[in-house]
PyMOL Python script that loads the backbone (N, CA, C, O; Angstrom):
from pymol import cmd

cmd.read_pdbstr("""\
ATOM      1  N   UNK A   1      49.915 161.687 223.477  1.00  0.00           N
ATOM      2  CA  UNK A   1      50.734 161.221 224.577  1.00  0.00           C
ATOM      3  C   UNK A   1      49.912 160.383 225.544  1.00  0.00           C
ATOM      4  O   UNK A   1      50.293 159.324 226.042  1.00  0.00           O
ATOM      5  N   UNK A   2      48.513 161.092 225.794  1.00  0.00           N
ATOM      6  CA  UNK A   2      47.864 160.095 226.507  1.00  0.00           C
ATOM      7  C   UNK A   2      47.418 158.589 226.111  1.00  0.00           C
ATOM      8  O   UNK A   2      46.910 157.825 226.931  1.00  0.00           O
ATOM      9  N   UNK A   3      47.677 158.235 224.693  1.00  0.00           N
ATOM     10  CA  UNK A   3      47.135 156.971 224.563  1.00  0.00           C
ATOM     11  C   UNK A   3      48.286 155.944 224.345  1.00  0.00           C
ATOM     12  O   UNK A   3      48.217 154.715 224.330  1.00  0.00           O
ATOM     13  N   UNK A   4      49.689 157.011 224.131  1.00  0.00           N
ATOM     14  CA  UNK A   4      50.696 155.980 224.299  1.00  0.00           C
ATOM     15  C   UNK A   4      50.963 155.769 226.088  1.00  0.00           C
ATOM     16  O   UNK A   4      51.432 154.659 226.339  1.00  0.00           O
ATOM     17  N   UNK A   5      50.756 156.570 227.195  1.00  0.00           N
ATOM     18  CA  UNK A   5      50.615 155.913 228.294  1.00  0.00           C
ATOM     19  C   UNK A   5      49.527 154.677 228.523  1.00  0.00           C
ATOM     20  O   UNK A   5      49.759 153.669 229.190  1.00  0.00           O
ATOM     21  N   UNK A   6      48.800 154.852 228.113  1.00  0.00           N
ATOM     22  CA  UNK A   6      47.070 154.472 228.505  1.00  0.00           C
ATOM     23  C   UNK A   6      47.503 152.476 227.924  1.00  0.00           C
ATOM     24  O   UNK A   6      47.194 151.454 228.536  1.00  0.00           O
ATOM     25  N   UNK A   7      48.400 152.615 226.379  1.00  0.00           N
ATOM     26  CA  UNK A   7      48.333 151.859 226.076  1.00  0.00           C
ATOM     27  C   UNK A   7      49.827 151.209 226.652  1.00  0.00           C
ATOM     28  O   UNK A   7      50.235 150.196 226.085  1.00  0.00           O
ATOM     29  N   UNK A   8      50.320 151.564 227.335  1.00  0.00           N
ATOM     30  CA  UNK A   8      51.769 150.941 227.712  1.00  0.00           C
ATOM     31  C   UNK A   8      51.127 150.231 229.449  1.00  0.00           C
ATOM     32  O   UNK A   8      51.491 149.168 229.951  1.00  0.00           O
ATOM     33  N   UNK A   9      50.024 151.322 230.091  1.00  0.00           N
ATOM     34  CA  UNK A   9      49.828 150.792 231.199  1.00  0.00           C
ATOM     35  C   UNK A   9      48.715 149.749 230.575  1.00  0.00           C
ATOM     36  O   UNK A   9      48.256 149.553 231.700  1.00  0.00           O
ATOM     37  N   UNK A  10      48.085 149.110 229.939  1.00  0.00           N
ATOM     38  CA  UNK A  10      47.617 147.992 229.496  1.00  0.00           C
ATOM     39  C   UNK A  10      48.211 146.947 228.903  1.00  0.00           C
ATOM     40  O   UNK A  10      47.758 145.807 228.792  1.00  0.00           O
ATOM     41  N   UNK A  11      49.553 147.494 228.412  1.00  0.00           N
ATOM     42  CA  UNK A  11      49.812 146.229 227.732  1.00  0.00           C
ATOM     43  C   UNK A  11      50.824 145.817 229.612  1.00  0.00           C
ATOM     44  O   UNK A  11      50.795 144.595 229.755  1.00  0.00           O
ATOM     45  N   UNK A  12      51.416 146.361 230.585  1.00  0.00           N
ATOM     46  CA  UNK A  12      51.995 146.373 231.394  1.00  0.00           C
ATOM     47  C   UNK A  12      51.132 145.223 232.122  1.00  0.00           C
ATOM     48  O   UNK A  12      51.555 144.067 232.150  1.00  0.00           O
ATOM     49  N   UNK A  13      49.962 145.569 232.682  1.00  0.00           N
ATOM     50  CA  UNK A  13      49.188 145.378 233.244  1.00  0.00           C
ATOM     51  C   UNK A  13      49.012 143.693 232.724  1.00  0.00           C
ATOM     52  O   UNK A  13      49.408 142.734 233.387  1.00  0.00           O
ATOM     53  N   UNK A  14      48.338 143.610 231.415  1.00  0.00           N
ATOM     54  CA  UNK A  14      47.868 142.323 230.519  1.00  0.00           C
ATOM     55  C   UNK A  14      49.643 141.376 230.872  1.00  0.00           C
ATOM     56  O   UNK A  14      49.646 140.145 230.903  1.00  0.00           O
ATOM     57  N   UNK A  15      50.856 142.113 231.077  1.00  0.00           N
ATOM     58  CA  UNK A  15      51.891 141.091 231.406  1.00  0.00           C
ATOM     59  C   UNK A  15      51.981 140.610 232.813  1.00  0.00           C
ATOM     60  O   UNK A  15      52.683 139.692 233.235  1.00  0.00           O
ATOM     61  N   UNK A  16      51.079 141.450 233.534  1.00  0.00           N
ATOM     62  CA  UNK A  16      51.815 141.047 234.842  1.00  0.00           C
ATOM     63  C   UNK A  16      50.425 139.679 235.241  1.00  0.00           C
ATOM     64  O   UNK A  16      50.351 138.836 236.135  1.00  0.00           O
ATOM     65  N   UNK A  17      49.823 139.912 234.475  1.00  0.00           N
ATOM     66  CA  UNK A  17      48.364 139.209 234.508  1.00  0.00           C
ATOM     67  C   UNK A  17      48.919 137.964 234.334  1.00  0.00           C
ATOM     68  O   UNK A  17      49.108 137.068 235.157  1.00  0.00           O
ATOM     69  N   UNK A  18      49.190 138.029 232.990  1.00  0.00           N
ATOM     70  CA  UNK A  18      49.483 136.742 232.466  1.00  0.00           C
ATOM     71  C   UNK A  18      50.620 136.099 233.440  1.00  0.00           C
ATOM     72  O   UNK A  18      50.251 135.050 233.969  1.00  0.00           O
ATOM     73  N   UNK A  19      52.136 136.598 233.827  1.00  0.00           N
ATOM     74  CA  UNK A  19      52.754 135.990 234.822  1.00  0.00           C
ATOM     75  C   UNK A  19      52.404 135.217 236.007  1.00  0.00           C
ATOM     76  O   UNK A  19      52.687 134.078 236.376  1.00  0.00           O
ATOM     77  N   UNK A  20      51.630 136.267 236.549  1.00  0.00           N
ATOM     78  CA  UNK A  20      51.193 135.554 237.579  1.00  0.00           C
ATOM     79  C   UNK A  20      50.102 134.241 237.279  1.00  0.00           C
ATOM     80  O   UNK A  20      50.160 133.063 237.632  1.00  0.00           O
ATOM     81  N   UNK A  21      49.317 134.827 236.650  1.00  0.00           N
ATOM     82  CA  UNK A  21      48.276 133.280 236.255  1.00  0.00           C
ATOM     83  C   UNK A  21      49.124 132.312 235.857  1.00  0.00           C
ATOM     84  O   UNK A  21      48.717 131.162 236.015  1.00  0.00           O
ATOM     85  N   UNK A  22      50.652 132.527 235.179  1.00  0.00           N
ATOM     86  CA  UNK A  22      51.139 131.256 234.477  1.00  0.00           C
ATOM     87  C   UNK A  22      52.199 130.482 235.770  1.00  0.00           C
ATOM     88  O   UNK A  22      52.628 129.335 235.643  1.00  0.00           O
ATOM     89  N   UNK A  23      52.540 131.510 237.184  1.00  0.00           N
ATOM     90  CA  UNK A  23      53.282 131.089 238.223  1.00  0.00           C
ATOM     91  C   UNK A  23      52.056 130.268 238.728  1.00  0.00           C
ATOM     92  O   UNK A  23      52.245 129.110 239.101  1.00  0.00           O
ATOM     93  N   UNK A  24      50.781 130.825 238.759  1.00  0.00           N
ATOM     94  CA  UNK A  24      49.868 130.496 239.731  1.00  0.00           C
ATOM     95  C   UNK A  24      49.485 128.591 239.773  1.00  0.00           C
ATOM     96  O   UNK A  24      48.970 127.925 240.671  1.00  0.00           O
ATOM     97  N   UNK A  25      50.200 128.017 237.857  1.00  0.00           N
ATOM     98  CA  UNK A  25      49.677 127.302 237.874  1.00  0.00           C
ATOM     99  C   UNK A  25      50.969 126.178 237.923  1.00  0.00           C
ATOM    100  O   UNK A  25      50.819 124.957 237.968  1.00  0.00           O
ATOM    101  N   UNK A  26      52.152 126.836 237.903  1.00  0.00           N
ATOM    102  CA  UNK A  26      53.044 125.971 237.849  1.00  0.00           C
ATOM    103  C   UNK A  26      53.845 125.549 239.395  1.00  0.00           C
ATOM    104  O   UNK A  26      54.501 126.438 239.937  1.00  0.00           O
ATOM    105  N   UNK A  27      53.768 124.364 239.964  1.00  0.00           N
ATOM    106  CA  UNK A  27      54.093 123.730 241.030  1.00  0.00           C
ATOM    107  C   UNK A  27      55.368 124.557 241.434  1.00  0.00           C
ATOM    108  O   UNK A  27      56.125 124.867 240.514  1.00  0.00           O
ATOM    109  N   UNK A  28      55.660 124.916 242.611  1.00  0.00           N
ATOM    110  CA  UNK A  28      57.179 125.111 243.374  1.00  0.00           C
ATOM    111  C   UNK A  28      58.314 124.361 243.283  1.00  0.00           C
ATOM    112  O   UNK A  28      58.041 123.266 242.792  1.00  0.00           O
ATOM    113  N   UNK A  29      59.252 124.459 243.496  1.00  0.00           N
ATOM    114  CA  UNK A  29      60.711 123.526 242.764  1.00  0.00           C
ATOM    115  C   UNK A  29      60.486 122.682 244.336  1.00  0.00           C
ATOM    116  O   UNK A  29      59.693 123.074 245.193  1.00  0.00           O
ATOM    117  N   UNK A  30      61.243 121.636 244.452  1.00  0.00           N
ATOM    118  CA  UNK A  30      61.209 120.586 244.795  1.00  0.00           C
ATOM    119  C   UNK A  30      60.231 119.734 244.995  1.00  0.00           C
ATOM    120  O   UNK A  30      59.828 119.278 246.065  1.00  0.00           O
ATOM    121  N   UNK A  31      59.736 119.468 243.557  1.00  0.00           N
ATOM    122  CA  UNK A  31      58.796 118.345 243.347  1.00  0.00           C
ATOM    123  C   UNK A  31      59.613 117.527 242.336  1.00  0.00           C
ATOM    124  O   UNK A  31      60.694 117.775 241.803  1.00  0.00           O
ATOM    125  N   UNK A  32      58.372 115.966 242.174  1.00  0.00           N
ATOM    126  CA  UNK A  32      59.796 115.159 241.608  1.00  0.00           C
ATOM    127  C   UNK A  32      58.724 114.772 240.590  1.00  0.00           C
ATOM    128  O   UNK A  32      57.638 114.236 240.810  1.00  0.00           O
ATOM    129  N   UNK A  33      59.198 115.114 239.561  1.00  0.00           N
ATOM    130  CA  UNK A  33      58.509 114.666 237.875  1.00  0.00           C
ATOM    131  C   UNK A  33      59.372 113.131 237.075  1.00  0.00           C
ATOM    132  O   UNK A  33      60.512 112.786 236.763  1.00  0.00           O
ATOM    133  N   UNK A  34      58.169 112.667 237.037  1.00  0.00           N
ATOM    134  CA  UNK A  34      58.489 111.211 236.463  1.00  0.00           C
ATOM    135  C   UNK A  34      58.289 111.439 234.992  1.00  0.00           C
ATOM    136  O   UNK A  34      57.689 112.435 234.591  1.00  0.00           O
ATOM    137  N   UNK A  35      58.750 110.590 234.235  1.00  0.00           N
ATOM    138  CA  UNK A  35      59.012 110.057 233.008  1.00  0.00           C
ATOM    139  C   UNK A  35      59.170 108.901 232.486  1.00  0.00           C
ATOM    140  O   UNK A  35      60.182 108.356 232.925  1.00  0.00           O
ATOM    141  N   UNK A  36      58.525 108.205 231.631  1.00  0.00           N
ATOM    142  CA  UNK A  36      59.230 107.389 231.012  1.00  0.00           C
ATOM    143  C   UNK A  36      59.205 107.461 229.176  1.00  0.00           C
ATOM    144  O   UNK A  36      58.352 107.765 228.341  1.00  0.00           O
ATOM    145  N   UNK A  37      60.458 107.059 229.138  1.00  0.00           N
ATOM    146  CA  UNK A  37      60.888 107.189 227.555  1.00  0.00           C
ATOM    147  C   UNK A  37      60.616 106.133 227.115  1.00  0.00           C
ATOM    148  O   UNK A  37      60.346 105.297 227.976  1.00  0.00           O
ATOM    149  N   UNK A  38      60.556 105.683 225.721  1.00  0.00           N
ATOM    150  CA  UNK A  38      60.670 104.721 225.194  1.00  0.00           C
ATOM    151  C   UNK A  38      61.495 104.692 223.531  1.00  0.00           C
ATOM    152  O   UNK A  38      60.890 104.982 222.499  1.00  0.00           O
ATOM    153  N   UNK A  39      62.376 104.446 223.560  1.00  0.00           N
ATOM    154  CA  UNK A  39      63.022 104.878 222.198  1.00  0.00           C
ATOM    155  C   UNK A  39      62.554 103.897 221.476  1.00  0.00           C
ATOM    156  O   UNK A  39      62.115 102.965 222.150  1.00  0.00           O
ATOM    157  N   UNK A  40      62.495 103.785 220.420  1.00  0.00           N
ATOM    158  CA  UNK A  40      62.230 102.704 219.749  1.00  0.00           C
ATOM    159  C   UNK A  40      62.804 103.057 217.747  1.00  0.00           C
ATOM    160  O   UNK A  40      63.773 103.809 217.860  1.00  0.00           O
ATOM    161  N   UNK A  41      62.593 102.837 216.449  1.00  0.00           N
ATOM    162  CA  UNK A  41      62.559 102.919 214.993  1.00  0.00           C
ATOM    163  C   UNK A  41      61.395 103.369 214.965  1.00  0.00           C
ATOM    164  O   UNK A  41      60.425 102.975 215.613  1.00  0.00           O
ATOM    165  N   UNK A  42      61.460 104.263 214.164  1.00  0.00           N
ATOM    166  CA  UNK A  42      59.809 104.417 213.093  1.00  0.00           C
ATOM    167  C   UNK A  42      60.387 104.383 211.532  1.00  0.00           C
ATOM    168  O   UNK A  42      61.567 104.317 211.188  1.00  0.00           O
ATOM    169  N   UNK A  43      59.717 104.420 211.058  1.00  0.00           N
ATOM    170  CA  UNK A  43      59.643 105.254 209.659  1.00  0.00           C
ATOM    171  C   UNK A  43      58.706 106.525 209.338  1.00  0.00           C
ATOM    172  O   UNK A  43      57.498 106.729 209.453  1.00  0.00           O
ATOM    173  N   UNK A  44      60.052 107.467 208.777  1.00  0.00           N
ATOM    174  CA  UNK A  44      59.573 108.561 208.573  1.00  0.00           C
ATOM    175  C   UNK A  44      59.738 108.935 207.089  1.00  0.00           C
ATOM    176  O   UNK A  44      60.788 108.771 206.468  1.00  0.00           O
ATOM    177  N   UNK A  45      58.341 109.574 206.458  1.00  0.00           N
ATOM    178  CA  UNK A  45      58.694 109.837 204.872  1.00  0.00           C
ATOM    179  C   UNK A  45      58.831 111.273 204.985  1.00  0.00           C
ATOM    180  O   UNK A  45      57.943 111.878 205.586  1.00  0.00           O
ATOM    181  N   UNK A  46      59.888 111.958 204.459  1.00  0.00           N
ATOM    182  CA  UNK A  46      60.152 113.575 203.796  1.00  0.00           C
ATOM    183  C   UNK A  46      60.546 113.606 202.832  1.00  0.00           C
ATOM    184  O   UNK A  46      61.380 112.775 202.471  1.00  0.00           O
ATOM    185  N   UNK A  47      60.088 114.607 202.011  1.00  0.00           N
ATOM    186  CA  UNK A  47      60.348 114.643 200.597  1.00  0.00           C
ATOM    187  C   UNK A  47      60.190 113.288 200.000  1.00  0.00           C
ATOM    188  O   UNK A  47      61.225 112.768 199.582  1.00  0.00           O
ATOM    189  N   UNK A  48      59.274 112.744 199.907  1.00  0.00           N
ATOM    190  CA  UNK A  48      59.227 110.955 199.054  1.00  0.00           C
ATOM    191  C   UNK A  48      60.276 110.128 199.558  1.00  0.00           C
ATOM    192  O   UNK A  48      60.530 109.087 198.954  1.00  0.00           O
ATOM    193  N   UNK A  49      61.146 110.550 200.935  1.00  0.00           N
ATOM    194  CA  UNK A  49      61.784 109.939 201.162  1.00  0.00           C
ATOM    195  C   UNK A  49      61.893 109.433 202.596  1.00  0.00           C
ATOM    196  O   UNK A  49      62.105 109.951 203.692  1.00  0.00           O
ATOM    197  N   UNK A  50      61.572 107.736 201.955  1.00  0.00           N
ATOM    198  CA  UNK A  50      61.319 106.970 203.478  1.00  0.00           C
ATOM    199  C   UNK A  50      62.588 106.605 204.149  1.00  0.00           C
ATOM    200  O   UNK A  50      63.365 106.027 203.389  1.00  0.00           O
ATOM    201  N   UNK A  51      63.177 106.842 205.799  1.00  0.00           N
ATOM    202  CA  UNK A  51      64.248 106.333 205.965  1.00  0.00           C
ATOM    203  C   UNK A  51      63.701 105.458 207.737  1.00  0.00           C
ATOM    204  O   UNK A  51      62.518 105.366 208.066  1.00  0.00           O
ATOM    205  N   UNK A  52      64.496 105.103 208.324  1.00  0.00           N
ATOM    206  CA  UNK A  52      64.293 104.742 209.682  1.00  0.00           C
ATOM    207  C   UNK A  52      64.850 104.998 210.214  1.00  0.00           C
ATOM    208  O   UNK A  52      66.060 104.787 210.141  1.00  0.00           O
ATOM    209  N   UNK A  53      63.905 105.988 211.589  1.00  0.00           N
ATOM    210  CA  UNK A  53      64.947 106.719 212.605  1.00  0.00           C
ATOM    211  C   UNK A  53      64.615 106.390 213.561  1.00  0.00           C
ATOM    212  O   UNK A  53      63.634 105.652 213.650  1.00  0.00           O
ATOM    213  N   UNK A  54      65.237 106.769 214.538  1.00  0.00           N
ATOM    214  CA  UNK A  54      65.397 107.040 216.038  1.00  0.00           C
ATOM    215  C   UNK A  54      64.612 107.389 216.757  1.00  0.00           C
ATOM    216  O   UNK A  54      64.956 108.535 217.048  1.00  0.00           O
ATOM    217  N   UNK A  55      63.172 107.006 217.599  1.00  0.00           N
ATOM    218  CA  UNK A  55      62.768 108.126 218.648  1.00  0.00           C
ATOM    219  C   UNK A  55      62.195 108.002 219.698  1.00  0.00           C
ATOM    220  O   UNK A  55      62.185 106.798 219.952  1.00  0.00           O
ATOM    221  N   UNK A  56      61.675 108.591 220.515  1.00  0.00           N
ATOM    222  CA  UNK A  56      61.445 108.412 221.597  1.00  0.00           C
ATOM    223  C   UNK A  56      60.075 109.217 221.695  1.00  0.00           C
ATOM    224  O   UNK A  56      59.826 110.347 221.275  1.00  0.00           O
ATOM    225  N   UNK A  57      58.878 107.897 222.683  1.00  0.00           N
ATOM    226  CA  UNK A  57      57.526 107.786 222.682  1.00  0.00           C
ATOM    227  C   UNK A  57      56.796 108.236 221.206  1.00  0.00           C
ATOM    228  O   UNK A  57      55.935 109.114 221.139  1.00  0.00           O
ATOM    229  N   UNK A  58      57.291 107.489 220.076  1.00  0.00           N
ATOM    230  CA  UNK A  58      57.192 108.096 218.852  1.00  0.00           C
ATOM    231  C   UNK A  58      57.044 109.561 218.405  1.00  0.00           C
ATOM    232  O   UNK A  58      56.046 110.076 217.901  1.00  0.00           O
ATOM    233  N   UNK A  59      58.346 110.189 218.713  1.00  0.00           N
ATOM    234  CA  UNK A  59      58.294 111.664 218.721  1.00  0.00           C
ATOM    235  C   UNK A  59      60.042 111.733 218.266  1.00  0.00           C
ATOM    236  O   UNK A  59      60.950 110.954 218.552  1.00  0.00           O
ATOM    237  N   UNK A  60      60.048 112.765 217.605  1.00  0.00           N
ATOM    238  CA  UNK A  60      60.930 113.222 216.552  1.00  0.00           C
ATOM    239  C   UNK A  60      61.062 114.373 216.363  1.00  0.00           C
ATOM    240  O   UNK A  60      60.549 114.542 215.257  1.00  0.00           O
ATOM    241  N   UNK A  61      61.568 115.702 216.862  1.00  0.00           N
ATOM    242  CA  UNK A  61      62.723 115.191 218.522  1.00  0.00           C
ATOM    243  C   UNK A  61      62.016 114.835 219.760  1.00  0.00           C
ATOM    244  O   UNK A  61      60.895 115.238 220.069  1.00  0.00           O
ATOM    245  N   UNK A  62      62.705 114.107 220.388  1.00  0.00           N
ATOM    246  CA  UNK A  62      61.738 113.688 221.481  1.00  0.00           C
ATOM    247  C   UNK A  62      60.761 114.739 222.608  1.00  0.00           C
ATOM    248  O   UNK A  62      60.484 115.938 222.577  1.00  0.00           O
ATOM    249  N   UNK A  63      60.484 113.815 223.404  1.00  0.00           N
ATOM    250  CA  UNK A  63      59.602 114.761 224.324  1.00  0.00           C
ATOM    251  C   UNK A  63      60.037 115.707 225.157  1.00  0.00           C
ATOM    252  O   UNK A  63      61.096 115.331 225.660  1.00  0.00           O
ATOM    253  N   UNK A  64      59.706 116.782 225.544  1.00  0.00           N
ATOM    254  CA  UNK A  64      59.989 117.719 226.743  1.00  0.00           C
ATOM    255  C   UNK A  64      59.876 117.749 228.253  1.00  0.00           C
ATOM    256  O   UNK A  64      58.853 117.312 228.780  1.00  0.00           O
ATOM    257  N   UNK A  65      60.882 118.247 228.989  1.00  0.00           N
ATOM    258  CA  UNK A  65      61.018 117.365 230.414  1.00  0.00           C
ATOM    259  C   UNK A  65      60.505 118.484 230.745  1.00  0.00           C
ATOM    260  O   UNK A  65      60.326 119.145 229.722  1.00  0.00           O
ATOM    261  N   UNK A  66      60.060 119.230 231.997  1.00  0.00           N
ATOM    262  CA  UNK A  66      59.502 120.366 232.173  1.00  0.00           C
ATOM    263  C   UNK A  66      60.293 120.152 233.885  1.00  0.00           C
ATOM    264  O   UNK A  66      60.067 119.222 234.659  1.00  0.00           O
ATOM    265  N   UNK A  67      60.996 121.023 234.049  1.00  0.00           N
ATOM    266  CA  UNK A  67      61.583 121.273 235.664  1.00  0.00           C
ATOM    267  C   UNK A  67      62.157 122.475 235.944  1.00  0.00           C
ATOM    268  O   UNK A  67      62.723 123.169 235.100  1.00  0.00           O
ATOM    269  N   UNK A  68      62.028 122.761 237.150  1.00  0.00           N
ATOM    270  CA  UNK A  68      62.555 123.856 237.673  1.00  0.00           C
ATOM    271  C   UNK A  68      63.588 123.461 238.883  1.00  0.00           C
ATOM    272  O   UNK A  68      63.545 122.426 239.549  1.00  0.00           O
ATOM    273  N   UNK A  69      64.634 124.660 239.019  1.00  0.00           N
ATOM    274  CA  UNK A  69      65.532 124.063 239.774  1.00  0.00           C
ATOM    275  C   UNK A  69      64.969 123.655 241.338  1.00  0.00           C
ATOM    276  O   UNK A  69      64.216 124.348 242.023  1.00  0.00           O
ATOM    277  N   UNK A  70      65.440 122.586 241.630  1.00  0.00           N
ATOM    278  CA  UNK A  70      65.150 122.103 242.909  1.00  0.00           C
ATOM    279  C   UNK A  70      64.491 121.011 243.052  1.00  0.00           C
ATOM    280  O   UNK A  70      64.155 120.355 244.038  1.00  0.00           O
ATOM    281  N   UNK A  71      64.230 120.808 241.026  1.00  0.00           N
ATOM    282  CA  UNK A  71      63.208 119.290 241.396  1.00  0.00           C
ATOM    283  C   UNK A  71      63.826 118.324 240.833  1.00  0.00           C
ATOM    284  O   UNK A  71      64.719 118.482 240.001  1.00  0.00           O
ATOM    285  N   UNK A  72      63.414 117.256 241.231  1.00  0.00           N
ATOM    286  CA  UNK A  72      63.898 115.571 241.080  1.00  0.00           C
ATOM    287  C   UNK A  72      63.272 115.242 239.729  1.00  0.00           C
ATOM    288  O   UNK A  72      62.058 115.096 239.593  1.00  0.00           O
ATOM    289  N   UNK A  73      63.956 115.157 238.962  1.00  0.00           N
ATOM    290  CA  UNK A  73      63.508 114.155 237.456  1.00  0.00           C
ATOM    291  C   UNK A  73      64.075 112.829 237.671  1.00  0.00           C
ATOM    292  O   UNK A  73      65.259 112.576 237.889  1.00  0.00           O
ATOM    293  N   UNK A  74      62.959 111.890 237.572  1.00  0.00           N
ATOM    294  CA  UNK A  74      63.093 110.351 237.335  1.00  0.00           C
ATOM    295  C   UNK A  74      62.781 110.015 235.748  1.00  0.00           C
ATOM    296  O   UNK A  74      61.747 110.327 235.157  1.00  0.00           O
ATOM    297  N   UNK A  75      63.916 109.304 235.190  1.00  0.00           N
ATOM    298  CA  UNK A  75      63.563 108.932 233.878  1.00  0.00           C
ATOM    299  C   UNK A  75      63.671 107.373 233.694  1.00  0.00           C
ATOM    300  O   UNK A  75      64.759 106.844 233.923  1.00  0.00           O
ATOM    301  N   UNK A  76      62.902 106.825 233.406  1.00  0.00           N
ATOM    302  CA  UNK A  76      62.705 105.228 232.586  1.00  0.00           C
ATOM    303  C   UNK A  76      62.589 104.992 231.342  1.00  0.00           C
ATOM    304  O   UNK A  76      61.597 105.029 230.614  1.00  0.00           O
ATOM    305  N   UNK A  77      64.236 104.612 231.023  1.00  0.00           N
ATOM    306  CA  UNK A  77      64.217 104.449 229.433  1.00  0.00           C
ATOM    307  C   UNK A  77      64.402 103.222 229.391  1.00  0.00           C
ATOM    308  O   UNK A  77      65.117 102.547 230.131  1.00  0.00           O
ATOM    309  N   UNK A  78      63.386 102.702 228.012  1.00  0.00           N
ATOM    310  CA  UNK A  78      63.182 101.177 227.449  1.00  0.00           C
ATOM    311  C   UNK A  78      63.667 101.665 226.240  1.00  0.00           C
ATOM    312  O   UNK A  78      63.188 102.563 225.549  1.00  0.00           O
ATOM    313  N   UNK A  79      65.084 100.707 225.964  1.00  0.00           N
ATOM    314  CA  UNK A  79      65.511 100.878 224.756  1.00  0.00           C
ATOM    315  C   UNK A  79      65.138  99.456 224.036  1.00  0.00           C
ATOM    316  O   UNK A  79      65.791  98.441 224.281  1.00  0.00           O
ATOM    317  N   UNK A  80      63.818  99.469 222.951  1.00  0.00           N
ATOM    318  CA  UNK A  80      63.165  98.639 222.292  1.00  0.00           C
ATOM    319  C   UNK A  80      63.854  98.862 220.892  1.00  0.00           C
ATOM    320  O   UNK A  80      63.302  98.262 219.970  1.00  0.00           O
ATOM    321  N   UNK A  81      64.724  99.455 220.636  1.00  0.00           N
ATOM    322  CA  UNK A  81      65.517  99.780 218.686  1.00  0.00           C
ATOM    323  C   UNK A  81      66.583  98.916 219.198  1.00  0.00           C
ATOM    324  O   UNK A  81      66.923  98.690 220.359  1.00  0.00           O
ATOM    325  N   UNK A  82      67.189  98.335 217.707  1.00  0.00           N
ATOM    326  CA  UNK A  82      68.324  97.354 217.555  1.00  0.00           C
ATOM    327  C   UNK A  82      69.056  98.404 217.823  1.00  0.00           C
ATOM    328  O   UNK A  82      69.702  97.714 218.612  1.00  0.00           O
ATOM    329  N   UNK A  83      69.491  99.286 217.894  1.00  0.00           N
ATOM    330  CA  UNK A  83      70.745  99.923 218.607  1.00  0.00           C
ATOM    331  C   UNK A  83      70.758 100.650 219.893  1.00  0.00           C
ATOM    332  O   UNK A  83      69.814 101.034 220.583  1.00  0.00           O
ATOM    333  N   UNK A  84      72.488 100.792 220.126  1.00  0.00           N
ATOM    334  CA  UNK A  84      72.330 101.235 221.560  1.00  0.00           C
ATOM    335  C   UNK A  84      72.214 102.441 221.402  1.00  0.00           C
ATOM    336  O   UNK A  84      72.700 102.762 220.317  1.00  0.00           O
ATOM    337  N   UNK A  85      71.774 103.345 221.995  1.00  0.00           N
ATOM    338  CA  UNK A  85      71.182 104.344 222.519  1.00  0.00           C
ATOM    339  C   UNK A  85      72.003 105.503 223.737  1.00  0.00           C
ATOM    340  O   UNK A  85      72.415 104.981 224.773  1.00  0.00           O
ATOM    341  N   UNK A  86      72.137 106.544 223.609  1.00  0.00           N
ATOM    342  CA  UNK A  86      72.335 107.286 224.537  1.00  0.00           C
ATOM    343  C   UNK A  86      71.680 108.854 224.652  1.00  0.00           C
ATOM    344  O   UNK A  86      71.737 109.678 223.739  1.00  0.00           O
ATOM    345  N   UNK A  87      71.185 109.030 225.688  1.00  0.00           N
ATOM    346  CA  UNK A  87      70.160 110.218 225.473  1.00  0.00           C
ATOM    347  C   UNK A  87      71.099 111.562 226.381  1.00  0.00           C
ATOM    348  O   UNK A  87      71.582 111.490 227.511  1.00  0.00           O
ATOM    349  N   UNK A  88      71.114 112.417 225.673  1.00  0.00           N
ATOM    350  CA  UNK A  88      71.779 113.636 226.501  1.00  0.00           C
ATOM    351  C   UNK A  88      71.151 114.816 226.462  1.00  0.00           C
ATOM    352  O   UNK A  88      70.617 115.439 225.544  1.00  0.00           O
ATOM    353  N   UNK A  89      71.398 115.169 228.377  1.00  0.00           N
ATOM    354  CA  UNK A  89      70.646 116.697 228.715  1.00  0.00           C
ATOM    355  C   UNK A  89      71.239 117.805 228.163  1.00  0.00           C
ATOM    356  O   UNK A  89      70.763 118.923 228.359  1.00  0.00           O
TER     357      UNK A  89
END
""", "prot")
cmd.dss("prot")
cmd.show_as("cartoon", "prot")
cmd.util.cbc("prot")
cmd.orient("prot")
């Protein structure tokens, strides 16, 4: 019994650690995170098979916005692919 406490107040402990170090490093909400996209064609081969897709800052699925409520996202998209484009949150 004592080492299933011993080991519940460590693994407890090792979470609250980690939380806080991971709040400690992430900014407060109302800050304003910039972006810019760039969609453009690549070619991608899977399975021996080459096709041309869609993506943005050559990434497939695109990139990750990182915000918390209260902050301002600015996005700048350059749509450089022969087609039109629409990106949804």
């Amino acid at each position: 019994m004592a080492n299933l406490a011993t080991s519940f107040t460590l693994w407890l402990s090792l979470l609250s650690y980690s939380y806080i170090n991971a709040m400690a490093q992430w900014p407060a909400g109302r800050s304003t995170r910039f972006y810019e996209f760039k969609v453009q064609t690549m070619r991608m081969t899977k399975l021996c098979n080459t096709n041309e897709i869609v993506a943005v800052n050559n990434m497939f699925p695109g990139p990750v916005i990182y915000a918390q409520e209260d902050d301002r996202v600015t996005v700048k998209v350059t749509n450089a692919s022969p087609y039109n484009a629409s990106i949804h949150w």
